[in-house]
Residue, then its C-alpha position, 0 to 999 in steps of 0.5 A: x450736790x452729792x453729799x446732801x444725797x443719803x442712801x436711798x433716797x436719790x432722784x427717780x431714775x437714778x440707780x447707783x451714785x459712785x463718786x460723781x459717776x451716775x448709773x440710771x436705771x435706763x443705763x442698767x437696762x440698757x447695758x443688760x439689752x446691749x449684752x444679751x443681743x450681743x450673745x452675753x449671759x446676764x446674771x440676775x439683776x442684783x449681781x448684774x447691778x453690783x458689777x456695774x457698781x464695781x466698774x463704775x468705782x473702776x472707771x470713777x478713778x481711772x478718770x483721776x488717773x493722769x497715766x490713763x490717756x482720755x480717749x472719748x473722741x475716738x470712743x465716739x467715733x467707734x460707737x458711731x462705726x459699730x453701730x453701721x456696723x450693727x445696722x449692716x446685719x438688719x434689713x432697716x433701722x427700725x428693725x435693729x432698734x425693736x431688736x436691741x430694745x431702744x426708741x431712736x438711733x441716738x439713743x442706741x449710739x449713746x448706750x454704745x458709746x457710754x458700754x465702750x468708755x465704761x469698759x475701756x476705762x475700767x479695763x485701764x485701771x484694772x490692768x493698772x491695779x494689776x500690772x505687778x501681778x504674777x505667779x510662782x510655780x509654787x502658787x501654781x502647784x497651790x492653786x491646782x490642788x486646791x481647786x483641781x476638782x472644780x477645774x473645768x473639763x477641756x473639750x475636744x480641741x484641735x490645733x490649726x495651721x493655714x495657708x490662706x490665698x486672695x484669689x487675684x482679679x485679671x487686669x480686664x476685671x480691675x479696669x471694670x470696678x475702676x470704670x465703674x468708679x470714674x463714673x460715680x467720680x465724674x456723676x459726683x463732679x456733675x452734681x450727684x452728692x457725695x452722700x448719696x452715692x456713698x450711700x447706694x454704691x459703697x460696700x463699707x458696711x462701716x461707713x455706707x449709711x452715714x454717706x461715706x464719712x468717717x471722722x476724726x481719723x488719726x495718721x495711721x489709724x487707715x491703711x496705707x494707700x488710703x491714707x497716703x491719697x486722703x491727705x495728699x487732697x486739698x479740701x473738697x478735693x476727690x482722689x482718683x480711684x486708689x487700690x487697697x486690700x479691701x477694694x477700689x476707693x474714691x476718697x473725698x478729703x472734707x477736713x485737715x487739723x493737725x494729726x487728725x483728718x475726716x474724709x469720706x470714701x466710696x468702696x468697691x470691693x474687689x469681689x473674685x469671679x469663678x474663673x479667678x477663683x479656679x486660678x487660685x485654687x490650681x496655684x494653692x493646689x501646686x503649693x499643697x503638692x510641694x509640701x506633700x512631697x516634702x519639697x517645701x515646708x508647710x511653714x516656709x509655705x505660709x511665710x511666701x505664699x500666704x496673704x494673711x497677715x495674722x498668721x504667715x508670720x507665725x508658720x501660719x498657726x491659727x490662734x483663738x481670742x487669748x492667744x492659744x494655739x488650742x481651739x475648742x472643735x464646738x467653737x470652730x467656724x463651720x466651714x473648717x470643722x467639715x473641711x478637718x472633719x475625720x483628718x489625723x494629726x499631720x494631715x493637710x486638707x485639700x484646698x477649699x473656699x472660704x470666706x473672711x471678715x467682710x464677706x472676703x472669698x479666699x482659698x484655703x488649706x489647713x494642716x492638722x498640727x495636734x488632736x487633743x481629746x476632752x480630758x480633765x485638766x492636768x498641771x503635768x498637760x496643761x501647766x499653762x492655763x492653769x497658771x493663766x487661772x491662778x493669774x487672773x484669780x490672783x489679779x481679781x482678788x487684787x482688785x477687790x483688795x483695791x476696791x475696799x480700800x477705796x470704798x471708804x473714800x468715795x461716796x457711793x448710794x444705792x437706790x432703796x430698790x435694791x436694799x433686798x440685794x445681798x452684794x458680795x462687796x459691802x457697798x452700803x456700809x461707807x454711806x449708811x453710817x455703820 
Protein backbone atom coordinates (compact mmCIF):
# COMPACT_ATOMS: atom_id res chain seq x y z
CA UNK A 1 0.00 0.00 0.00
CA UNK A 2 2.66 2.22 0.71
CA UNK A 3 4.30 2.60 -2.61
CA UNK A 4 1.11 3.96 -4.21
CA UNK A 5 1.34 6.85 -1.73
CA UNK A 6 3.23 10.29 -3.19
CA UNK A 7 4.45 12.82 -1.13
CA UNK A 8 1.90 14.99 0.05
CA UNK A 9 -0.99 13.43 -0.73
CA UNK A 10 -1.66 10.82 2.20
CA UNK A 11 -5.22 10.14 4.15
CA UNK A 12 -6.12 13.10 6.39
CA UNK A 13 -4.94 12.38 9.75
CA UNK A 14 -1.95 11.04 8.86
CA UNK A 15 1.00 13.15 9.56
CA UNK A 16 4.51 11.23 8.31
CA UNK A 17 4.79 7.60 6.70
CA UNK A 18 8.16 6.04 7.63
CA UNK A 19 8.83 2.80 6.21
CA UNK A 20 5.50 0.98 7.59
CA UNK A 21 5.45 3.13 10.88
CA UNK A 22 2.59 5.71 10.83
CA UNK A 23 2.51 9.16 12.53
CA UNK A 24 -1.13 10.57 12.85
CA UNK A 25 -1.60 14.16 13.61
CA UNK A 26 -3.60 13.10 16.85
CA UNK A 27 0.11 11.11 17.69
CA UNK A 28 2.03 14.34 17.46
CA UNK A 29 -0.53 16.31 19.57
CA UNK A 30 -0.64 13.70 21.60
CA UNK A 31 3.22 13.24 22.15
CA UNK A 32 3.62 17.37 22.52
CA UNK A 33 0.44 17.05 25.45
CA UNK A 34 2.20 14.00 27.16
CA UNK A 35 5.84 15.92 27.24
CA UNK A 36 4.49 19.37 28.23
CA UNK A 37 2.26 17.98 31.44
CA UNK A 38 5.39 15.87 32.07
CA UNK A 39 7.54 19.15 32.68
CA UNK A 40 9.38 18.80 29.15
CA UNK A 41 9.97 22.14 26.66
CA UNK A 42 8.40 21.45 23.36
CA UNK A 43 10.00 22.89 20.37
CA UNK A 44 8.00 24.63 17.76
CA UNK A 45 6.06 22.11 15.66
CA UNK A 46 8.38 21.64 12.88
CA UNK A 47 11.31 20.79 14.89
CA UNK A 48 8.97 18.79 17.11
CA UNK A 49 7.57 16.79 13.82
CA UNK A 50 11.30 16.19 12.65
CA UNK A 51 12.41 14.45 15.87
CA UNK A 52 9.35 12.40 15.78
CA UNK A 53 10.54 11.60 12.09
CA UNK A 54 13.94 10.67 13.38
CA UNK A 55 12.61 8.28 16.08
CA UNK A 56 10.27 6.65 14.00
CA UNK A 57 13.19 6.03 11.18
CA UNK A 58 14.97 4.55 14.73
CA UNK A 59 12.50 2.51 16.10
CA UNK A 60 11.13 1.39 11.80
CA UNK A 61 14.53 -0.40 11.94
CA UNK A 62 14.86 -1.55 15.34
CA UNK A 63 11.68 -3.54 14.44
CA UNK A 64 13.93 -5.34 11.94
CA UNK A 65 16.62 -5.69 14.28
CA UNK A 66 16.61 -9.67 15.54
CA UNK A 67 19.24 -8.35 18.49
CA UNK A 68 16.86 -6.05 19.76
CA UNK A 69 14.32 -8.10 22.20
CA UNK A 70 10.30 -7.30 21.52
CA UNK A 71 9.17 -6.02 24.63
CA UNK A 72 5.48 -4.87 23.87
CA UNK A 73 3.80 -6.83 26.85
CA UNK A 74 5.77 -5.70 29.59
CA UNK A 75 5.61 -2.04 27.79
CA UNK A 76 1.91 -2.50 28.05
CA UNK A 77 1.59 -3.32 31.25
CA UNK A 78 3.71 -0.34 32.28
CA UNK A 79 1.96 2.21 30.61
CA UNK A 80 -1.30 0.71 32.36
CA UNK A 81 1.17 0.89 35.87
CA UNK A 82 2.03 4.66 34.97
CA UNK A 83 -1.00 5.69 34.02
CA UNK A 84 -2.51 4.61 38.09
CA UNK A 85 0.34 6.08 38.93
CA UNK A 86 -0.59 9.58 37.26
CA UNK A 87 -4.20 9.23 38.52
CA UNK A 88 -2.54 8.85 42.08
CA UNK A 89 -1.49 12.74 41.89
CA UNK A 90 -5.43 13.82 40.74
CA UNK A 91 -8.18 13.97 42.73
CA UNK A 92 -10.68 12.06 39.98
CA UNK A 93 -10.05 10.71 36.51
CA UNK A 94 -11.90 13.15 34.70
CA UNK A 95 -9.45 15.65 36.21
CA UNK A 96 -6.27 14.03 34.85
CA UNK A 97 -7.52 13.57 31.43
CA UNK A 98 -8.85 17.61 30.80
CA UNK A 99 -5.33 18.10 32.21
CA UNK A 100 -3.10 15.96 29.77
CA UNK A 101 -5.66 16.82 27.04
CA UNK A 102 -7.46 13.33 26.17
CA UNK A 103 -11.19 12.18 26.12
CA UNK A 104 -11.00 8.63 27.73
CA UNK A 105 -8.68 6.86 29.79
CA UNK A 106 -7.95 4.33 26.85
CA UNK A 107 -7.17 6.91 24.97
CA UNK A 108 -4.40 8.26 27.61
CA UNK A 109 -3.20 4.34 28.22
CA UNK A 110 -2.82 4.18 24.36
CA UNK A 111 -0.61 7.70 23.97
CA UNK A 112 1.31 6.11 27.10
CA UNK A 113 1.93 3.08 25.77
CA UNK A 114 2.52 3.88 22.09
CA UNK A 115 5.60 7.30 23.82
CA UNK A 116 6.93 4.16 25.79
CA UNK A 117 7.75 1.39 22.89
CA UNK A 118 8.89 4.76 20.49
CA UNK A 119 11.10 5.73 23.13
CA UNK A 120 12.57 2.11 24.06
CA UNK A 121 12.89 1.13 20.48
CA UNK A 122 14.63 4.20 19.36
CA UNK A 123 16.70 4.40 22.56
CA UNK A 124 17.89 0.33 21.52
CA UNK A 125 18.84 1.28 18.13
CA UNK A 126 20.75 4.45 18.84
CA UNK A 127 22.49 2.60 21.65
CA UNK A 128 23.20 -0.10 18.83
CA UNK A 129 24.38 2.74 16.13
CA UNK A 130 26.44 3.92 19.04
CA UNK A 131 27.95 0.94 20.85
CA UNK A 132 31.52 1.26 19.36
CA UNK A 133 31.86 5.05 20.11
CA UNK A 134 34.69 6.76 21.99
CA UNK A 135 36.63 9.40 22.45
CA UNK A 136 40.40 10.14 22.64
CA UNK A 137 42.09 12.61 25.15
CA UNK A 138 42.97 14.39 21.96
CA UNK A 139 39.25 14.87 20.69
CA UNK A 140 38.76 15.85 23.97
CA UNK A 141 41.23 18.51 23.83
CA UNK A 142 39.69 19.26 20.25
CA UNK A 143 36.11 19.44 21.12
CA UNK A 144 36.76 22.13 24.47
CA UNK A 145 38.68 24.74 22.22
CA UNK A 146 36.63 24.40 19.53
CA UNK A 147 33.33 24.86 21.57
CA UNK A 148 34.69 26.23 25.00
CA UNK A 149 33.08 29.48 24.68
CA UNK A 150 29.74 28.22 23.93
CA UNK A 151 30.01 25.51 26.98
CA UNK A 152 27.48 26.03 29.40
CA UNK A 153 28.42 27.67 33.15
CA UNK A 154 27.97 25.02 35.98
CA UNK A 155 25.96 26.39 38.61
CA UNK A 156 26.55 25.93 42.37
CA UNK A 157 26.97 22.36 43.08
CA UNK A 158 27.54 20.42 45.99
CA UNK A 159 28.55 16.79 46.48
CA UNK A 160 26.42 14.67 49.07
CA UNK A 161 27.01 11.65 51.13
CA UNK A 162 23.72 10.17 53.42
CA UNK A 163 22.87 7.85 56.04
CA UNK A 164 19.44 7.05 55.84
CA UNK A 165 17.29 5.01 58.88
CA UNK A 166 13.71 3.27 58.44
CA UNK A 167 12.43 4.07 61.28
CA UNK A 168 11.26 0.51 62.88
CA UNK A 169 7.49 -0.34 63.90
CA UNK A 170 7.19 -2.01 67.65
CA UNK A 171 5.76 -5.48 67.54
CA UNK A 172 2.41 -4.11 69.10
CA UNK A 173 2.34 -1.64 66.07
CA UNK A 174 2.89 -4.59 63.51
CA UNK A 175 0.03 -6.87 65.15
CA UNK A 176 -2.21 -3.98 64.28
CA UNK A 177 -1.70 -3.52 60.44
CA UNK A 178 -1.63 -7.56 60.52
CA UNK A 179 -5.07 -7.46 62.30
CA UNK A 180 -6.31 -5.15 59.97
CA UNK A 181 -5.43 -7.02 57.13
CA UNK A 182 -7.10 -10.61 58.56
CA UNK A 183 -10.14 -8.61 58.71
CA UNK A 184 -10.10 -7.62 54.92
CA UNK A 185 -8.61 -11.43 54.38
CA UNK A 186 -11.50 -13.10 56.08
CA UNK A 187 -14.58 -10.10 54.90
CA UNK A 188 -12.79 -11.44 51.21
CA UNK A 189 -13.26 -15.03 52.07
CA UNK A 190 -17.04 -14.08 53.52
CA UNK A 191 -18.14 -12.37 50.17
CA UNK A 192 -16.46 -9.07 49.87
CA UNK A 193 -14.61 -8.87 46.05
CA UNK A 194 -11.17 -8.79 46.00
CA UNK A 195 -11.31 -5.51 43.75
CA UNK A 196 -13.30 -3.46 46.03
CA UNK A 197 -11.29 -4.05 48.91
CA UNK A 198 -8.25 -3.43 46.95
CA UNK A 199 -9.73 -0.52 45.78
CA UNK A 200 -10.77 1.12 49.29
CA UNK A 201 -7.75 -0.15 51.45
CA UNK A 202 -4.67 -0.69 49.42
CA UNK A 203 -1.96 1.84 49.63
CA UNK A 204 -0.18 0.88 46.10
CA UNK A 205 -0.69 3.89 44.33
CA UNK A 206 0.31 1.54 41.31
CA UNK A 207 -2.27 -1.02 41.45
CA UNK A 208 -5.20 0.37 44.10
CA UNK A 209 -7.36 1.69 40.99
CA UNK A 210 -7.39 -1.58 38.76
CA UNK A 211 -8.40 -3.64 42.00
CA UNK A 212 -4.99 -4.77 43.11
CA UNK A 213 -3.83 -6.69 39.91
CA UNK A 214 -1.02 -6.68 38.38
CA UNK A 215 -0.36 -8.78 35.05
CA UNK A 216 1.98 -10.40 33.36
CA UNK A 217 4.97 -10.23 36.10
CA UNK A 218 7.99 -11.74 35.29
CA UNK A 219 9.85 -14.23 38.19
CA UNK A 220 12.09 -11.52 39.63
CA UNK A 221 10.40 -8.42 38.54
CA UNK A 222 8.48 -8.15 42.53
CA UNK A 223 10.53 -8.24 45.67
CA UNK A 224 11.13 -11.26 47.26
CA UNK A 225 8.72 -11.98 50.08
CA UNK A 226 6.15 -10.91 47.31
CA UNK A 227 7.01 -13.43 45.21
CA UNK A 228 8.07 -16.30 47.12
CA UNK A 229 4.08 -16.25 48.83
CA UNK A 230 2.48 -15.44 45.13
CA UNK A 231 3.72 -18.26 43.57
CA UNK A 232 3.59 -20.65 46.25
CA UNK A 233 -0.50 -20.06 45.96
CA UNK A 234 -2.77 -22.25 43.94
CA UNK A 235 -5.02 -20.48 41.69
CA UNK A 236 -7.80 -18.30 43.39
CA UNK A 237 -5.91 -18.87 46.70
CA UNK A 238 -5.32 -15.79 49.31
CA UNK A 239 -1.84 -15.69 50.98
CA UNK A 240 -1.62 -14.73 54.70
CA UNK A 241 -0.40 -11.49 55.39
CA UNK A 242 3.39 -11.19 53.91
CA UNK A 243 5.93 -8.45 55.01
CA UNK A 244 8.05 -6.56 52.70
CA UNK A 245 9.96 -3.25 52.73
CA UNK A 246 7.02 -1.50 51.19
CA UNK A 247 4.29 -2.81 54.00
CA UNK A 248 1.79 -5.90 54.94
CA UNK A 249 0.53 -7.62 51.80
CA UNK A 250 -2.59 -9.79 50.95
CA UNK A 251 -1.78 -11.51 47.69
CA UNK A 252 -4.26 -13.22 45.62
CA UNK A 253 -2.45 -15.38 42.94
CA UNK A 254 -5.26 -15.13 39.75
CA UNK A 255 -2.97 -17.07 37.07
CA UNK A 256 0.28 -19.13 36.45
CA UNK A 257 1.90 -19.62 32.98
CA UNK A 258 5.24 -20.23 32.52
CA UNK A 259 7.80 -17.75 33.83
CA UNK A 260 5.09 -15.14 33.92
CA UNK A 261 2.34 -14.87 36.62
CA UNK A 262 -0.82 -12.28 37.58
CA UNK A 263 -1.61 -11.74 41.06
CA UNK A 264 -3.61 -9.16 42.71
CA UNK A 265 -2.42 -7.71 46.22
CA UNK A 266 -3.77 -5.30 48.84
CA UNK A 267 -0.85 -2.97 50.60
CA UNK A 268 -0.71 -1.79 54.04
CA UNK A 269 2.09 0.30 54.52
CA UNK A 270 3.81 0.27 57.39
CA UNK A 271 3.56 3.92 58.24
CA UNK A 272 5.93 5.05 61.36
CA UNK A 273 4.27 6.63 64.32
CA UNK A 274 5.86 9.92 66.48
CA UNK A 275 7.35 7.79 69.30
CA UNK A 276 8.79 5.36 66.35
CA UNK A 277 10.26 8.18 64.79
CA UNK A 278 11.75 9.76 68.03
CA UNK A 279 13.55 6.05 68.63
CA UNK A 280 15.00 6.42 65.17
CA UNK A 281 16.03 9.56 65.62
CA UNK A 282 17.82 9.00 69.19
CA UNK A 283 19.97 5.55 67.44
CA UNK A 284 20.86 7.76 64.09
CA UNK A 285 21.86 10.63 66.68
CA UNK A 286 24.40 7.68 68.69
CA UNK A 287 25.55 7.04 64.93
CA UNK A 288 26.26 11.03 64.35
CA UNK A 289 28.01 11.02 67.35
CA UNK A 290 30.53 7.96 66.62
CA UNK A 291 31.52 9.83 63.54
CA UNK A 292 31.85 13.23 65.09
CA UNK A 293 34.10 11.67 67.43
CA UNK A 294 36.07 9.71 64.84
CA UNK A 295 35.32 6.44 66.34
CA UNK A 296 33.66 5.54 63.31
CA UNK A 297 33.96 6.38 59.66
CA UNK A 298 31.16 8.00 57.82
CA UNK A 299 31.36 5.41 55.26
CA UNK A 300 31.69 2.18 57.36
CA UNK A 301 28.74 4.19 59.19
CA UNK A 302 26.54 3.97 55.76
CA UNK A 303 27.82 0.40 55.13
CA UNK A 304 26.22 -1.05 58.78
CA UNK A 305 23.47 1.35 59.54
CA UNK A 306 22.04 2.74 56.38
CA UNK A 307 18.70 0.99 54.70
CA UNK A 308 19.12 2.64 51.39
CA UNK A 309 20.20 0.40 49.34
CA UNK A 310 21.10 3.07 46.49
CA UNK A 311 23.81 4.12 48.31
CA UNK A 312 25.25 2.10 51.57
CA UNK A 313 27.17 0.36 49.19
CA UNK A 314 28.51 3.28 47.50
CA UNK A 315 29.97 5.04 51.14
CA UNK A 316 26.53 6.46 51.22
CA UNK A 317 27.33 8.88 48.07
CA UNK A 318 24.26 10.47 46.88
CA UNK A 319 24.31 10.53 43.12
CA UNK A 320 22.18 12.60 40.28
CA UNK A 321 20.20 10.91 37.00
CA UNK A 322 23.61 10.48 35.10
CA UNK A 323 25.49 9.19 37.64
CA UNK A 324 27.56 12.38 38.93
CA UNK A 325 28.42 12.67 42.35
CA UNK A 326 27.84 16.68 41.53
CA UNK A 327 24.43 17.83 42.13
CA UNK A 328 23.43 21.22 41.10
CA UNK A 329 22.09 23.30 44.73
CA UNK A 330 18.76 24.78 42.33
CA UNK A 331 17.75 20.89 41.46
CA UNK A 332 17.95 19.59 45.22
CA UNK A 333 14.89 18.31 46.86
CA UNK A 334 13.81 21.30 49.33
CA UNK A 335 13.99 19.47 52.44
CA UNK A 336 18.08 18.74 51.83
CA UNK A 337 18.92 22.32 50.34
CA UNK A 338 17.56 24.10 54.17
CA UNK A 339 19.08 20.93 56.06
CA UNK A 340 22.75 21.87 54.18
CA UNK A 341 21.81 25.57 53.78
CA UNK A 342 24.99 27.33 55.36
CA UNK A 343 27.32 23.74 55.99
CA UNK A 344 30.93 23.87 54.82
CA UNK A 345 32.84 21.09 53.11
CA UNK A 346 32.97 18.35 55.90
CA UNK A 347 30.11 19.01 57.85
CA UNK A 348 27.64 16.49 58.99
CA UNK A 349 23.73 17.79 59.41
CA UNK A 350 21.95 17.08 62.38
CA UNK A 351 19.45 14.16 61.91
CA UNK A 352 16.05 15.17 60.21
CA UNK A 353 13.04 13.74 58.84
CA UNK A 354 12.57 13.08 55.46
CA UNK A 355 10.30 11.60 53.05
CA UNK A 356 11.29 8.87 50.19
CA UNK A 357 9.55 7.45 47.18
CA UNK A 358 5.94 6.45 48.14
CA UNK A 359 5.48 9.08 51.01
CA UNK A 360 8.10 6.50 53.02
CA UNK A 361 9.16 8.79 56.56
CA UNK A 362 12.84 8.02 57.22
CA UNK A 363 15.61 9.80 59.41
CA UNK A 364 18.34 11.25 57.84
CA UNK A 365 21.57 12.85 58.03
CA UNK A 366 23.97 14.16 55.34
CA UNK A 367 27.83 14.83 55.19
CA UNK A 368 29.16 17.70 53.07
CA UNK A 369 31.76 15.71 51.04
CA UNK A 370 32.52 18.97 48.29
CA UNK A 371 31.26 23.00 47.69
CA UNK A 372 31.65 23.68 44.07
CA UNK A 373 31.04 27.38 43.44
CA UNK A 374 29.52 28.34 39.64
CA UNK A 375 32.35 28.51 37.40
CA UNK A 376 33.14 28.30 33.56
CA UNK A 377 33.50 24.92 32.53
CA UNK A 378 37.22 23.93 32.39
CA UNK A 379 39.29 20.53 31.08
CA UNK A 380 41.85 21.12 33.63
CA UNK A 381 38.25 20.76 36.49
CA UNK A 382 36.02 19.23 34.51
CA UNK A 383 37.69 16.83 32.26
CA UNK A 384 34.93 14.34 32.55
CA UNK A 385 32.03 16.08 31.40
CA UNK A 386 33.51 17.63 28.74
CA UNK A 387 34.48 14.32 27.29
CA UNK A 388 30.80 12.97 28.47
CA UNK A 389 29.81 16.31 25.68
CA UNK A 390 32.30 15.33 23.23
CA UNK A 391 30.78 11.60 23.39
CA UNK A 392 27.44 12.29 22.82
CA UNK A 393 28.18 15.09 20.05
CA UNK A 394 30.09 12.08 18.77
CA UNK A 395 27.64 9.43 18.91
CA UNK A 396 24.80 12.05 17.36
CA UNK A 397 26.83 12.94 14.70
CA UNK A 398 26.97 8.80 14.19
CA UNK A 399 23.35 8.86 14.02
CA UNK A 400 22.59 11.31 11.51
CA UNK A 401 25.45 9.50 9.41
CA UNK A 402 23.09 6.38 9.83
CA UNK A 403 20.16 8.09 9.11
CA UNK A 404 21.11 9.31 5.75
CA UNK A 405 22.44 6.23 4.53
CA UNK A 406 19.30 4.56 5.12
CA UNK A 407 16.89 7.50 4.16
CA UNK A 408 17.27 6.35 0.45
CA UNK A 409 16.20 2.94 1.55
CA UNK A 410 12.98 3.69 3.20
CA UNK A 411 9.89 5.01 2.12
CA UNK A 412 9.14 8.21 3.90
CA UNK A 413 6.17 10.86 3.06
CA UNK A 414 5.46 13.73 4.73
CA UNK A 415 1.83 15.42 4.82
CA UNK A 416 1.75 18.96 2.51
CA UNK A 417 1.02 20.69 5.76
CA UNK A 418 4.47 20.60 6.74
CA UNK A 419 5.89 21.51 3.13
CA UNK A 420 7.02 25.39 4.64
CA UNK A 421 9.29 23.42 7.20
CA UNK A 422 12.95 23.65 6.92
CA UNK A 423 14.07 20.31 8.33
CA UNK A 424 17.58 19.82 9.09
CA UNK A 425 17.61 16.44 7.52
CA UNK A 426 16.44 16.12 3.69
CA UNK A 427 13.57 14.04 4.33
CA UNK A 428 11.48 14.77 1.28
CA UNK A 429 14.21 14.23 -1.28
CA UNK A 430 14.20 10.23 -1.37
CA UNK A 431 10.26 10.54 -2.09
CA UNK A 432 9.98 13.63 -4.06
CA UNK A 433 12.07 12.11 -7.03
CA UNK A 434 14.94 14.90 -6.85
Amino acid sequence: MNAQLKTGDLVDGIAVVVGDEIILESDIEEQANYAKQQGATVADKCEFVESIINNKLLIYEAKRDTLIENRSAAIKENAAQKYNQILGQFPDEKTMLAAYKFRTSYEMKNAIEKIDADNYYGQMKFGRITEKADVTPNEVTDFFNTYRYQLPQVNDEVSLSQIVMYPKLTDAHKNEIIARLNKIKQDILAGESFESQARIYSDDPGSAANGGLYTNIAKGKMVKPFEAAALNLQEGELSEPVESEFGYHLIQLVKKSGKMYDARHILLKAEPNADEIATAKKELDSIRTLILDGKLTFKEAAFRFSDDKRTKFNAGIITSEDGSDKMEKLNLPPTISYQIAGQNKGDITEVFQDTQAQDRKVVTIIKIDDVIAAHQLDIATDYDRIKQMALNKKKNEMVEKWVKEKLPNVFISINNRYKDCTFKTDWRKNTDGK
